[in-house]
C-alpha positions in Angstrom: -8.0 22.4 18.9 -6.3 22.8 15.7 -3.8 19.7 15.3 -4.7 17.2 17.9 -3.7 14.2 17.5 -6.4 11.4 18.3 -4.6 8.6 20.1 -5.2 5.0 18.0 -6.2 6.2 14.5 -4.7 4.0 12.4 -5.8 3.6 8.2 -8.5 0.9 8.8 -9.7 1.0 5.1 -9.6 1.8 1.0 -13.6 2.5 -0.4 -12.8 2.3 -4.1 -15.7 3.8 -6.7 -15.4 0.9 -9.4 -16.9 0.6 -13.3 -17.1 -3.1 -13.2 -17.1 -5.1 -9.7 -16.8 -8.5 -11.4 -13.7 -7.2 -13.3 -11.6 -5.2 -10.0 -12.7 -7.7 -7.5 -10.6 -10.6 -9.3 -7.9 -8.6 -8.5 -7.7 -8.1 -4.9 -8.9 -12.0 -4.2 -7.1 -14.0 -6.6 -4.0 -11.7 -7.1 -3.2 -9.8 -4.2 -5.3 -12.7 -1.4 -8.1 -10.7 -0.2 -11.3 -12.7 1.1 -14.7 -11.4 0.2 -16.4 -10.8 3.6 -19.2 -8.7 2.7 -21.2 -8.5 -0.8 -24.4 -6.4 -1.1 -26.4 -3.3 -2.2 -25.9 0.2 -0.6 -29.2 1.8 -0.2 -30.5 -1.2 -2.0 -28.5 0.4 -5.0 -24.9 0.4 -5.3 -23.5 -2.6 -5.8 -20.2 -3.2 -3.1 -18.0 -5.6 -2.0 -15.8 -5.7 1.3 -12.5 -7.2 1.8 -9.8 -7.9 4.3 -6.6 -10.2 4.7 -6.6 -9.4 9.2 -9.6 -11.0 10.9 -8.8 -7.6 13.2 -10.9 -5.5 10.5 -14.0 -6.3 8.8 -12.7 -4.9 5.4 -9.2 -3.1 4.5 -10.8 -2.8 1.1 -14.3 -2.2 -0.2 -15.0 -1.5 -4.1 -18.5 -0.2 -4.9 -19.8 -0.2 -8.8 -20.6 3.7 -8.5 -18.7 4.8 -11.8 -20.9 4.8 -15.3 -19.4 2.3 -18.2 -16.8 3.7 -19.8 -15.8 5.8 -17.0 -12.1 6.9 -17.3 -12.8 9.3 -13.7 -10.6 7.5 -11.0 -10.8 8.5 -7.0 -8.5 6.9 -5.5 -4.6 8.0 -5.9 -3.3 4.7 -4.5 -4.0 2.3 -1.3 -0.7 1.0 0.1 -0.4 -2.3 1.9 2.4 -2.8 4.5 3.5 -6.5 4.3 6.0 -8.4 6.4 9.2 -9.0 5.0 11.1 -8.6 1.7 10.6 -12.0 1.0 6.9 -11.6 0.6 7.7 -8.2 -1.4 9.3 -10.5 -3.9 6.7 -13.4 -4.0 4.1 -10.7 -4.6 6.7 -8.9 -7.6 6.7 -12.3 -8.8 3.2 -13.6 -8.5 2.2 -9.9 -10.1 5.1 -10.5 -13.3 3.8 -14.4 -13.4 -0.6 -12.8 -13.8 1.0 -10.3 -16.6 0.7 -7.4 -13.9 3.1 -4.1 -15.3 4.9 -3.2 -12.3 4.9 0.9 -12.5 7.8 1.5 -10.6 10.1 -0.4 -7.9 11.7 2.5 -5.2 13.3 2.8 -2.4 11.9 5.6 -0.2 14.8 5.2 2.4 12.2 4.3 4.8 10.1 1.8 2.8 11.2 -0.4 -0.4 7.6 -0.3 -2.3 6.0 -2.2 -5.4 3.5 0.5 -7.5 0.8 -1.1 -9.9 -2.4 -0.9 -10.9 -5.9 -2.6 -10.6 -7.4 -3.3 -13.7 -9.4 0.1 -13.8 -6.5 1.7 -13.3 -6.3 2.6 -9.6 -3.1 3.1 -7.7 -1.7 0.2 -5.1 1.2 -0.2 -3.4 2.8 -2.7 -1.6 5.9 -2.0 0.8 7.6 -3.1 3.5 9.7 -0.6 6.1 13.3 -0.7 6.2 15.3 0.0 9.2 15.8 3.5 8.5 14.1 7.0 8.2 14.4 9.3 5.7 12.4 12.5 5.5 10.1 12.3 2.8 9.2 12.5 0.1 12.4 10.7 -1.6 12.1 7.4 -4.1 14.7 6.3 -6.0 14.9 3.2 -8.3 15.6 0.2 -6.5 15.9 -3.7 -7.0 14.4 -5.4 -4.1 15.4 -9.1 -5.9 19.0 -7.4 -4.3 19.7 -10.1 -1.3 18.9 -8.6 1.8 22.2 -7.3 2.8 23.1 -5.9 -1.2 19.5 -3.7 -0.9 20.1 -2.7 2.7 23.9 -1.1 1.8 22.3 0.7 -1.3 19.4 2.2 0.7 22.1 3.1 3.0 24.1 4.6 0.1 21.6 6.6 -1.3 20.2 8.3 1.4 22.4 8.0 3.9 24.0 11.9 3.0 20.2 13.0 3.6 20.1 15.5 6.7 17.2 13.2 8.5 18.8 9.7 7.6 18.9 7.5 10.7 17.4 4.4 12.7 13.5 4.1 12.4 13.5 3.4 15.6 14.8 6.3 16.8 12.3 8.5 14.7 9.8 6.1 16.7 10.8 7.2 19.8 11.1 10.8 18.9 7.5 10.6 17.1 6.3 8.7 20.3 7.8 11.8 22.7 6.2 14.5 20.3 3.1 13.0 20.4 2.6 12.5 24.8 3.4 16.3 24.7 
């Protein structure tokens, strides 16, 4: 039936074609704090490595060297990694500024507050955590989340707040939730 929703799906995972494993891989371990759980050859080929940060999932990320050298082809817009408060936001913009790391753009999506960079080839990530509201999206608009908690939570409020959707999160929730037992 066209538009069923599957009860539990959740994202479980990133598969990222790479150029150079020994170059991307860096990245996610020593800069963002993945652990390697997996290394090996797909169909004794392909060189790939998995990743995670949950002991709940085998790998949230796995990079495979599948691109030739010199590759500029890219197929992954971005992955986006939900983290748990705005203090660990800012440790991360920091710990990104402090390994020369070119933030892209810092937004406010009215429902998230999100960090966008790139991996050294060039792939999308982005790191966000949820703010107490929803917003229909898709909104962004430039933000400062080194704000103290109460200053960013008054400008999200400010800038969307005029938006016909704006409201609690956990409202939305509870909507969604409703809409989704039919």
């Amino acid at each position: 039936k066209k538009g069923t929703y599957v009860m539990g799906m959740k994202l479980s995972h990133a598969f990222i074609d790479v150029v150079d494993l020994n170059k991307v891989a860096p990245f996610y371990t020593d800069v963002l704090g993945f652990m390697i759980t997996d290394r090996g050859h797909i169909n004794g080929e392909i060189e790939a490595i998995f990743m995670s940060q949950d002991p709940d999932n085998h790998h949230q990320i796995a990079l495979a060297q599948t691109l030739p050298e010199n590759s500029s082809e890219q197929n992954l817009g971005h992955v986006a990694f939900r983290v748990e408060s705005l203090d660990d936001l800012r440790a991360l913009k920091n710990r990104l500024m402090s390994e020369g790391i070119e933030i892209g753009r810092e937004l406010s999506h009215g429902n998230a507050w999100s960090l966008y960079f790139a991996d050294p080839e060039g792939n999308g990530v982005e790191c966000f955590v949820d703010t107490p509201f929803h917003v229909s999206q898709p909104q962004g608009k430039p933000t400062d989340i080194n704000l103290d908690d109460e200053a960013l939570l008054e400008k999200t409020r400010d800038d969307f707040s005029q938006e016909p959707d704006f409201g609690s999160y956990a409202d939305w929730q509870e909507a969604m939730r409703r809409r989704l037992d039919g």
